[in-house]
N, C-alpha and C positions, 0 to 999 in steps of 0.2 A: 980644700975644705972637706972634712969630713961629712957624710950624711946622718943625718941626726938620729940617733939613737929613739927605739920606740919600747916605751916603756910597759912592760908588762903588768897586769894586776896582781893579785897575790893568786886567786882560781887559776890564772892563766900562769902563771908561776908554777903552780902545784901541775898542773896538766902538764907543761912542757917537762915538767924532771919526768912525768912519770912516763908517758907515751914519746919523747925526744923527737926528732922532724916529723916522726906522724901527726903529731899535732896539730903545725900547721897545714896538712890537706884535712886533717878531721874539721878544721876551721873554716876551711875553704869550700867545703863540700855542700852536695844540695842533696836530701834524701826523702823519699817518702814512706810513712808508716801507713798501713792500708789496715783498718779495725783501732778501736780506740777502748778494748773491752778489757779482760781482765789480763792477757799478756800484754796488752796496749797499753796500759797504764802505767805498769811497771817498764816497760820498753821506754816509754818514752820519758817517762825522769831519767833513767838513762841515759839515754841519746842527748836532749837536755844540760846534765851537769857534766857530760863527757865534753862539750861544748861543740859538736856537729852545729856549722855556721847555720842551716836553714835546713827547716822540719817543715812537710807539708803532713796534713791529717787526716783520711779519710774513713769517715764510717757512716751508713744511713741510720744507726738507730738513736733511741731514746734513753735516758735512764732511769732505771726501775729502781722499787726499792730492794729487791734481793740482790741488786750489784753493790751495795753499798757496805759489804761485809770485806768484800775483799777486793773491790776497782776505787783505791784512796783516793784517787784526783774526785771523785763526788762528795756529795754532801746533801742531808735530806734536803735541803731547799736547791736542790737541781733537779729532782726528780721531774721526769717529763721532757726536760731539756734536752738538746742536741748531746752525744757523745764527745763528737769533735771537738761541738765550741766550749765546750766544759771542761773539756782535757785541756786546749789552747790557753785558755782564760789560771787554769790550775797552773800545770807545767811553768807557764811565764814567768811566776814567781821565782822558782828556782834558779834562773838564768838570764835574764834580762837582755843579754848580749846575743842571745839565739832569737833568729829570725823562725818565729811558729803561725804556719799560715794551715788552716781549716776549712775543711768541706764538710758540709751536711750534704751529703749525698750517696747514691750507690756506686761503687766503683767502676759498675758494667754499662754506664750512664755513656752516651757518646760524646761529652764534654772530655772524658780521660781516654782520648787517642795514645796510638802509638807515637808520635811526637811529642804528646805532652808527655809519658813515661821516658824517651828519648834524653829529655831534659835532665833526669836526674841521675846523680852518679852512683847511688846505691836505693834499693827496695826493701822495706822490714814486711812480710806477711803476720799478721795477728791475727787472722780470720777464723770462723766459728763454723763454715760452713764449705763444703768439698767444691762446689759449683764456683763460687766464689776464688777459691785461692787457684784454683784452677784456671780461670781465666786470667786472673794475677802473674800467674807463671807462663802463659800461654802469649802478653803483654811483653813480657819482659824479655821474653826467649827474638821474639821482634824485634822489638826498639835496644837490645843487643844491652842491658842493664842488668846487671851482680843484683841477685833476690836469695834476699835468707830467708827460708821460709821457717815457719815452724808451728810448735801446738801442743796443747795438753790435753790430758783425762786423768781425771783424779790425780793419783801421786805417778804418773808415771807423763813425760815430757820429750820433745824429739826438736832437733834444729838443723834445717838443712841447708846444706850453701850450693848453690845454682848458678852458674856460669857460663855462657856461651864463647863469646870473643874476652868481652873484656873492653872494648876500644873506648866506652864511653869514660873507662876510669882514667885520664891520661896521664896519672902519673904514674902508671906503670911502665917502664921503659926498658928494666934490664930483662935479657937474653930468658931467665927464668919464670919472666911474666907474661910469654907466651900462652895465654892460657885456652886456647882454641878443645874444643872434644874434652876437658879437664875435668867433669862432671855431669852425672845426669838430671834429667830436672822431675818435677812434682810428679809428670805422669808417664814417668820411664819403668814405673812399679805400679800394677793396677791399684785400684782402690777400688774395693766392693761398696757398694750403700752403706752408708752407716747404719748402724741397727739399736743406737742408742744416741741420746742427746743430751748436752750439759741444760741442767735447769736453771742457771740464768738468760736462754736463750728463750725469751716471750720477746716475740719479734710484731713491732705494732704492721709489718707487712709480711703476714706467712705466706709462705708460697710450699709448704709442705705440711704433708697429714702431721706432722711430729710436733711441730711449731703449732697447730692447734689443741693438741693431748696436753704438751706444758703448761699452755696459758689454761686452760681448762683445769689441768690437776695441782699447779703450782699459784695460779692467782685465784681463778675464778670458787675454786672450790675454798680454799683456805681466807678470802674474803669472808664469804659467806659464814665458814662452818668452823673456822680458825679465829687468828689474831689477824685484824682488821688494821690496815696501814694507820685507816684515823685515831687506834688508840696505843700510837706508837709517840714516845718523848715528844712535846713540838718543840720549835725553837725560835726563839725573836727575831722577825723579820721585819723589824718597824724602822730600821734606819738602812736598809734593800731596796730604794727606791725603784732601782732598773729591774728588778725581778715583782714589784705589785702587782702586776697583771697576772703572771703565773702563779705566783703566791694564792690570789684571789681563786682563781679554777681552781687549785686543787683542795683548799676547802670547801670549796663550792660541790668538788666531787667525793669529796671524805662524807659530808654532810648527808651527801644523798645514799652511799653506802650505810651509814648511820641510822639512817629512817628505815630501809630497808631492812634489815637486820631487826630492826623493831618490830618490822610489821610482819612477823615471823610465825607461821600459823595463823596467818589471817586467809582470807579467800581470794586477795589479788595478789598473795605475797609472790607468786609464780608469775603474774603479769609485771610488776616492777621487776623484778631480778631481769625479765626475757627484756620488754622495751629498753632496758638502760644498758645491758649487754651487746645486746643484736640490732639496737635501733637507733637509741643516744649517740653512745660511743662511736657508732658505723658513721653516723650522719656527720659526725665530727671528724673523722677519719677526714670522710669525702671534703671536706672543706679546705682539708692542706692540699691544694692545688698540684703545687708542686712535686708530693710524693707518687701522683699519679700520669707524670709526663711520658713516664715509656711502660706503665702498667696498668691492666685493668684494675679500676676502680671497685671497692666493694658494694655489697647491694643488702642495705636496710631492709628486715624484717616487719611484718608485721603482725601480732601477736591475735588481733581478732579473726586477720584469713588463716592462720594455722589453726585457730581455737575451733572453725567451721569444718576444718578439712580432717581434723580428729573427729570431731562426735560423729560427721558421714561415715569415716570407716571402720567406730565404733567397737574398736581392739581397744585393751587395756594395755597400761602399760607393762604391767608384769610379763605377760604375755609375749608381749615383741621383744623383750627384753631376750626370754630365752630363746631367741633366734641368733644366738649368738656367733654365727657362723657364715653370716652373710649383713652386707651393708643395709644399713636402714634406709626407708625415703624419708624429705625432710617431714612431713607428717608422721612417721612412726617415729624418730630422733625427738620432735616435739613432744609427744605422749609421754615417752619413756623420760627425757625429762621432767617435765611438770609429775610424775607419777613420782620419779626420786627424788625431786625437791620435797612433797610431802610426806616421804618415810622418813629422809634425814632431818626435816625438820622436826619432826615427832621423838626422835631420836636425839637430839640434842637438847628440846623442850624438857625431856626426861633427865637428861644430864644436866641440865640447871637446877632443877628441883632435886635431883641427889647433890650437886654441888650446896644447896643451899641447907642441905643435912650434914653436911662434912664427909660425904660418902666418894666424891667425884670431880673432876674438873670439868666445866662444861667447852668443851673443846672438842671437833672433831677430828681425825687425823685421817688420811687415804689407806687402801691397804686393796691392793691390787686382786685382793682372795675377799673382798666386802662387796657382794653384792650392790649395797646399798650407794655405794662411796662408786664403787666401777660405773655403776650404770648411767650415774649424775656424769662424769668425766667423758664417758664415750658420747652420751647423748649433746652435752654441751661443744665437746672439740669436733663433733661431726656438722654440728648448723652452725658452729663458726668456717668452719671447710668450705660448706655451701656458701654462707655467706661472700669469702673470698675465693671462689671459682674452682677450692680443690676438690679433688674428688673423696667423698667421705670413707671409710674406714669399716670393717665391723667390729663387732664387743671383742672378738678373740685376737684378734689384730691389736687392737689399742691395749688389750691386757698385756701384751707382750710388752710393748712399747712404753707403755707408762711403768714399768716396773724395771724398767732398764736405763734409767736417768741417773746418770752419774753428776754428784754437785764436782763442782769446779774447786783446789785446793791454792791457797794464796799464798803458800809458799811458793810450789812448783809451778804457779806465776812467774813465780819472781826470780827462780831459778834459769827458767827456762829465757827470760827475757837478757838475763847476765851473758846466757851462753850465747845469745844475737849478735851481742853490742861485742863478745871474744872473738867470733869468727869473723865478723866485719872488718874490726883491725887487720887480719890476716890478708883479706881480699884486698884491702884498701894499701897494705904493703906488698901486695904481688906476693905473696904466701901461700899463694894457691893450695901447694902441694901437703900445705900443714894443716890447711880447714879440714876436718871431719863431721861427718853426719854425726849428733849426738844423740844420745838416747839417754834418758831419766827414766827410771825401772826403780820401785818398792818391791822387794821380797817378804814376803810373808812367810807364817808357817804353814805346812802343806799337810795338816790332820787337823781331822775332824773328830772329838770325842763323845761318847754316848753312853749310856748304859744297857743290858740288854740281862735283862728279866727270865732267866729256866726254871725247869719242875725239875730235878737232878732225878728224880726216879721215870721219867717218861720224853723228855725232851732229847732230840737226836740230833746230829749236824744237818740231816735232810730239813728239819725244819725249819733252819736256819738260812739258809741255801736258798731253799724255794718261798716261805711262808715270809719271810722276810727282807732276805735281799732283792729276789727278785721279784716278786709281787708287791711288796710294799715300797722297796726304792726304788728299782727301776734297772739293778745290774742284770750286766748279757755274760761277760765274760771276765772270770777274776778268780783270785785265789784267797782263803782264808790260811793265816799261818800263827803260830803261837811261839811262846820264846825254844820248843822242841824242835818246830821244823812247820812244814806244809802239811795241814791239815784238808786243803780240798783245792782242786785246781781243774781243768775241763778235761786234765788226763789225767788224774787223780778221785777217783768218784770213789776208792773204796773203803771209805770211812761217814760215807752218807747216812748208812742205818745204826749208826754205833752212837750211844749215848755219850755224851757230853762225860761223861766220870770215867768212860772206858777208855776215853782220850786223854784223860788228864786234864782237864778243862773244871775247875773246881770257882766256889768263888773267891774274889777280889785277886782271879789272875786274866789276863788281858787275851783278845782276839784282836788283831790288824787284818785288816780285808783292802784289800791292793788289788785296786780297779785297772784289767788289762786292756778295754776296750781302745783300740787304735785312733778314734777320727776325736773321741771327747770323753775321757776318761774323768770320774768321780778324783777326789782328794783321797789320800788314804783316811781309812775309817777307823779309829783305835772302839772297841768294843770292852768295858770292865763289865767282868760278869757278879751278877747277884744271883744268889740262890733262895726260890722261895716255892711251897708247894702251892700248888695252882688247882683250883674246881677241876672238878674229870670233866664235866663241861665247857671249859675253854681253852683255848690252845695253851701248848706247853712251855711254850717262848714267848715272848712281847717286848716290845721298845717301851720303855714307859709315856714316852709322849710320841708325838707323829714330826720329825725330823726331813729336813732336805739338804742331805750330801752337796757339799759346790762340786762346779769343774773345778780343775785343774786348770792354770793360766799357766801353758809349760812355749818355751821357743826360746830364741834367741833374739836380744831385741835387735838385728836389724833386722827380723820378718813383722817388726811392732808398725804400725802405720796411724799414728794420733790423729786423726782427721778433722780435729777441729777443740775446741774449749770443752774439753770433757768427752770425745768422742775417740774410742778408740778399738782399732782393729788388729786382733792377732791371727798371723796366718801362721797356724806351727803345725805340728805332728809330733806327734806321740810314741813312743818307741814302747814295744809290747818286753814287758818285764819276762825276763830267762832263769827258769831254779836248774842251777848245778846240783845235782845230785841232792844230799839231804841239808846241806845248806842253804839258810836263808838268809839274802838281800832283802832291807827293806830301806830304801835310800828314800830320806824325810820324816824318818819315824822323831828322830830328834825334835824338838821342836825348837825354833829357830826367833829369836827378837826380828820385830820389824824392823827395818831400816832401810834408807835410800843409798841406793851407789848410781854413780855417775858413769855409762858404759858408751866406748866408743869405736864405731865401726871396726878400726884397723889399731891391732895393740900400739900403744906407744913408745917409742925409743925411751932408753933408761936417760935421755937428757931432755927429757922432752914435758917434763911436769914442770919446774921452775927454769928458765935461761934467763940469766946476767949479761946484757947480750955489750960486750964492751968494746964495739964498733968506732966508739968515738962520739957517738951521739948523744951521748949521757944517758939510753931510756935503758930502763927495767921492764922488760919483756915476758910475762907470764903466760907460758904458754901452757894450754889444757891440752 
């Protein structure tokens, strides 16, 4: 008697043509995703409709509403809710057959030992923050488990495959799936600090100055001085029974942002905003028990013993403001707060009553060069700091830092999640040798264009030189060249005192300035010249407006190091540009459409983009 035949579904039909015996270990297999955010999401409908037998899901946080642009498993009526259980509850749909188990928890929690990592036969990293994938991979390199790691910033994406033994995957058996020393892991290549943060990261438990500047310049400011969550589309929640309770708070908490916002130019409007910020929300904080089993807990403000400890030291706040070069105490963060809630309140009161002219939109926006906007941000992300035990920041510091927030992009999500679930196959067939480190890289074009204003009877290349490039931009070392040749360079000075007409240099014909400087070189600058006669009283050149030149983002991406959902690090060097004789290179002057390429560690065999692999197993093998 034959053994009875088990009958496939029609998904599981389509799976088996496509992937042939891998399928049944993708079936078999047990893996865990570690972050549930915005490569988490897309990872895991992957993993998911790929039909990997059982998904475990780990992330601590909550969801916001600025994930809800581009992490699809939410939905406004999740906001607040667990990431995990929201991903689990989403995901299911798609798959029914996939076993998806969820943690609301931290992954550094000592509930996820190395045994319980031991258990599973492959790791997905998703993670937003360096501390974190780093002990992810420091886990895994132990309990001897295959970890893909990976990560985005802006349009540019990285996927890495990490390897020890191997032994945990046993169905690797042939001679080739030895894969012992086969690759190196996360912190085999330093990683510096990051020095920027993606702004979907407002983390309800900061444990970094960064993570208070976010929630300060992305919620708390744009609450206030922006578009208010509660006057965003609502949606019918009347037949959501299991979600009433939450449902209930966050109207509850719309409502009280509502009043506030009303009570705007009033004389406690500064006392609501601080208790419901520093004091409410803290106290509520403290009440999830749970979130604080292995961390200190944070510590509720009180707004009338700070209100005492200002008027004793009797600074204003303008005053401490320009102390911009050292951290405030929590007494001066308070002042300089309460001081800029009533400038920009006065300042958007005025924008309503232009908006009510036709003249305005009454909306405020951040702008890291605004006084007004900076000082409310630093002062507010520094007494949330205090409040969670970090240590606070000064104005010059958080200028930096809030002004170097990269949003996260939902494609290169979703790209980047594709390339997980392609190198996984690889490992999970003993392909060792085929996984590669991936790299997602957008090119851009690499000039900068301006205009620049001469007197044709008194205007010199000297003034250009000095009065302009380097007094007013910032250049050390560079060359000016026209379509004739090299007009100035640091061994070329002898065309400084010669007027612009003696050179050839007339209008609507072009200057390129090709930035030499070695460690962070400018973009190249294309320069169209206008001619106009100028007062004997002011200089003889001018930009028309006040202009800031980018770097250059020059290297090779495997020196790229994506450290996280929007965070990203180039370690490159710049090669100082060489003139041959009277000819000139100017390599970028072209300018160039953006687009994405997909770049990989080690070139690939010319068979190595599509394989038909006709083993006998019936699969279609797509190899990247």
């Amino acid at each position: 008697m034959q053994p009875p035949v088990m009958k496939l579904t029609q998904r599981e039909r389509y799976h088996r043509q496509s992937l042939g015996v891998l399928y049944g270990r993708i079936k078999q297999s047990r893996v865990l995703m570690v972050g549930a955010g915005g490569i988490g999401c897309e990872l895991l409908k992957n993993l998911v409709l790929t039909g990997f037998g059982e998904v475990h899901i780990v992330d601590l946080d909550t969801i916001d509403l600025s994930n809800l642009n581009r992490q699809f498993l939410f939905r406004h009526e999740h906001i607040k809710k667990s990431k995990a259980l929201v991903a689990k509850e989403s995901a299911g749909r798609f798959n029914p057959q996939v076993k998806l188990e969820a943690h609301h928890a931290n992954i550094k929690d000592p509930q996820f030992n190395i045994d319980w990592f031991a258990g599973f036969n492959l790791v997905f990293n998703a993670l937003d923050n360096l501390e974190a994938r780093r002990h992810v991979n420091k886990m895994c390199l132990a309990a001897d488990v295959p970890l893909i790691e990976s990560g985005t910033t802006g349009f540019n994406g990285q996927v890495q495959v990490i390897v020890k033994v191997c032994s945990q995957v046993l169905w690797l058996r042939s001679p080739r799936s030895r894969l012992q020393g086969k690759s190196e892991c996360y912190d085999c290549n330093t990683k510096e600090t990051p020095k920027s943060f993606p702004v979907c990261t407002i983390r309800s438990t900061p444990s970094q100055p960064i993570h208070c500047i976010v929630w300060a310049k992305s919620y708390l400011f744009t609450e206030i001085f922006g578009t208010s969550e509660d006057e965003m589309p609502e949606f019918d929640h009347t037949q959501d029974s299991e979600n009433a309770a939450e449902i209930a708070n966050l109207r509850k908490e719309a409502q009280a942002l509502k009043q506030i916002r009303q009570s705007m130019g009033s004389d406690d409007f500064a006392r609501k905003i601080f208790e419901k910020v520093f004091a409410d929300d803290i106290n509520r904080l403290r009440s999830m028990q749970d979130m604080w089993k292995h961390r200190q807990p944070p510590t509720a403000l009180d707004f009338d013993t700070l209100f005492k400890s200002s008027i004793i030291g009797g600074e204003m706040g303008e005053s401490v403001a320009k102390r911009d070069q050292v951290p405030w105490s929590l007494a001066e963060n308070f002042t300089v707060f309460c001081d800029s809630l009533r400038r920009l309140s006065r300042r958007l009161k005025q924008a309503q009553t232009n908006e009510a002219n036709g003249d305005s939109t009454a909306v405020l926006s951040f702008d890291k060069d605004d006084e007004d906007t900076l000082d409310f941000v630093a002062a507010s992300a520094n007494i949330r700091s205090i409040v969670f035990g970090i240590p606070p920041r000064s104005k010059f510091d958080i200028k930096q830092m809030a002004g170097n927030i990269i949003p996260a992009i939902a494609t290169t999500n979703a790209m980047t999640a594709g390339l997980c679930v392609m190198q996984a196959f690889k490992v999970m067939r003993g392909d060792l040798h085929k996984a590669k480190n991936v790299f997602l890289e957008r090119s851009v074009c690499g000039v900068m264009s301006s205009r620049l204003v001469i007197d044709p009877s008194r205007a010199t290349l000297n003034h250009l030189v000095q009065d302009v490039l380097q007094s007013k931009l910032g250049y050390r070392e560079f060359s000016i060249n026209n379509e004739v040749g090299t007009l100035y360079d640091p061994d070329l000075e002898d065309n400084l005192e010669k007027k612009f007409s003696e050179l050839g240099v007339k209008a609507d014909s072009f200057l390129t300035i090709i930035d030499d400087d070695e460690e962070n070189p400018h973009v190249n600058l294309s320069l169209s010249i206008s001619e106009k006669s100028l007062p004997e009283d002011t200089e003889p050149i001018s930009l028309p407006a006040d202009i800031e030149v980018p770097r250059k983002q020059t290297g090779e991406p495997d020196h790229v190091q994506p450290n996280g959902n929007g965070i990203l690090h180039a370690l490159t060097a710049s090669s100082k540009r060489k003139r041959a004789g009277s000819s000139l290179e100017e390599p970028g002057i072209e300018g160039r459409q953006p687009m994405k390429r997909g770049k990989v560690q080690d070139a690939p065999e010319p068979d190595d983009v599509v394989l038909v692999d006709g083993s006998g197993n019936g699969a279609i093998v797509i190899d990247d």
